[in-house]
N, C-alpha and C positions, 0 to 999 in steps of 0.2 A: 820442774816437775820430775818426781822421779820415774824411769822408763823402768816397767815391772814388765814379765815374763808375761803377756797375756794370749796365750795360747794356751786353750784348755782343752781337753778331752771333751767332746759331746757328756758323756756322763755327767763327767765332774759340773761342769757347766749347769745340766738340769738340774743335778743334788742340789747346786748352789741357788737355783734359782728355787727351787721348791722349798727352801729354808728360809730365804728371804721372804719368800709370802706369807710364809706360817709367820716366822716374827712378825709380821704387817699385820695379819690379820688377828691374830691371839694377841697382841698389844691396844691395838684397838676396841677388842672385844675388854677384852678384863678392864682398862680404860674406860671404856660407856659403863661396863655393870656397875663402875665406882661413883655414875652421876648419877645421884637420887632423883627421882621420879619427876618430882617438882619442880628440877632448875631444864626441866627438856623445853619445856616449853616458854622459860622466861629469856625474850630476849632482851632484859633491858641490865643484865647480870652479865660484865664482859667474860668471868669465868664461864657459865652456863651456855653461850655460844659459839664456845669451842668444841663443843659435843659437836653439833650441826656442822661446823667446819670437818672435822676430823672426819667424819663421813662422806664427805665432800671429797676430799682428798682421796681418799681411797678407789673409789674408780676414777678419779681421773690418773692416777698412776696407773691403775688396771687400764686404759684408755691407750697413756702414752707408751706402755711394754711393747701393745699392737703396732706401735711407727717405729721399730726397728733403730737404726741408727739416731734420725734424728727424733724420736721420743724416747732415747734414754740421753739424749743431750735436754731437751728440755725438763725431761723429770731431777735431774740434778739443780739445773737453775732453778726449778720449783721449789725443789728440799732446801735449797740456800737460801732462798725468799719465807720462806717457814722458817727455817731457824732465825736469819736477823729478824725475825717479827716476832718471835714471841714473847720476848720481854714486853711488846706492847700491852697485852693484857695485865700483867701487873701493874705498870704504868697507870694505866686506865681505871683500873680499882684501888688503887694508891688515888688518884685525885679523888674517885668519888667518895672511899670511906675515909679521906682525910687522911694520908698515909704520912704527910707533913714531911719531917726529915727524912725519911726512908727514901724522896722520888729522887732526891739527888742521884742516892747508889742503884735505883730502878733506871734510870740517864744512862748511867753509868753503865749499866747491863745493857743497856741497850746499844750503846755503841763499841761493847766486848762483842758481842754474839752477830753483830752485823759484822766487822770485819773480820770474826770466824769462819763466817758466811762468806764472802766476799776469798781469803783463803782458800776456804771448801770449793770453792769453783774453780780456780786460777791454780790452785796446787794438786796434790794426789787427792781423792776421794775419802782418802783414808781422812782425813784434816775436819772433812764436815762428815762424818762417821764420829771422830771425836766432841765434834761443837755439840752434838746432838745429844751424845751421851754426858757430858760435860754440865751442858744446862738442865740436863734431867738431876744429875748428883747431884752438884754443886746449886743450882739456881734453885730450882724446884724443891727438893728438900730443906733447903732457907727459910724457904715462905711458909711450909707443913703448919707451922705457929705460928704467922702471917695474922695481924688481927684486921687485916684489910682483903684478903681473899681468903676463898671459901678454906680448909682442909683437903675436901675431898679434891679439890682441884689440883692442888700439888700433888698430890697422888699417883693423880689418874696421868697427868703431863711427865711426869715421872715413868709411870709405864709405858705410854707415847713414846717419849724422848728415847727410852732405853730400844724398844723394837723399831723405830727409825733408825737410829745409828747402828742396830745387827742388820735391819734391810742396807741400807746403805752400802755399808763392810761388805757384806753377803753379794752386792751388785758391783763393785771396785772394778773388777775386769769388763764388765759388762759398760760402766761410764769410759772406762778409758779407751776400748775398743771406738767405740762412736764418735768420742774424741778426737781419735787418730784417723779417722774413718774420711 
């Protein structure tokens, strides 16, 4: 692991932490407004019930800020459980729309992003900062033309992916503190 300077200024600390929200929750906002109306309520679409999740997530991070030390140890284990999983949903709409050749290389994402995930924890924060952003560029923008999941859904996990990995970034001293703790 690498040992980073974490001793911040009171200040610098709240800027940092008031920035990470704002990416949390303007990521998540512009994200929903990208799920049309229709797919809120279907949950038999594995794209469509990731809205309900994604909201889900959100206080319970707002939850674990509140337990100090050991709730930003488990919100990072959280965010690594989130990133290896999200290839599951393409996965999951690959078998149903018949995604045929493609669930090889969706396998394949899936077992890149879990031991992204698995790094992200055991190394710097920085590591699953990048997995997050990573699967937003690289993974999610793939799929955009996906004839097995929706459009709008790479989009929207795209903006996800991108305001997780700025929260994340944005929390780095704040995970390793608790770490060390």
């Amino acid at each position: 692991m690498i040992t980073p300077s974490i001793e911040r200024p009171a200040s610098r600390s709240s800027t940092l932490d008031a920035l990470a929200l704002v990416a949390l929750f303007s990521s998540v906002a512009g994200a929903c407004w990208m799920v049309p109306m229709s797919a809120w309520g279907d949950l038999v679409d594995p794209a469509a019930r990731q809205g309900p999740l994604i909201l889900l997530l959100v206080p319970v991070l707002l939850v674990l800020r509140l337990r100090g030390s050991a709730g930003a140890l488990w919100e990072r284990r959280i965010l690594c459980v989130v990133l290896a999983s999200m290839p599951l949903v393409y996965i999951e709409s690959g078998v149903i729309h018949a995604a045929g050749k493609w669930l090889a290389l969706e396998a394949l994402g899936l077992l890149i992003f879990a031991v992204w995930a698995w790094l992200g924890y055991h190394r710097d924060p920085w590591v699953l900062a990048l997995g997050l952003a990573a699967h937003g560029i690289a993974w999610d923008s793939w799929h955009h033309a996906s004839h097995y999941i929706a459009s709008w859904y790479a989009i929207a996990c795209l903006i996800i992916d991108i305001g997780l990995a700025a929260y994340v970034a944005l929390q780095r001293d704040r995970y390793l503190r608790a770490y060390l703790a």
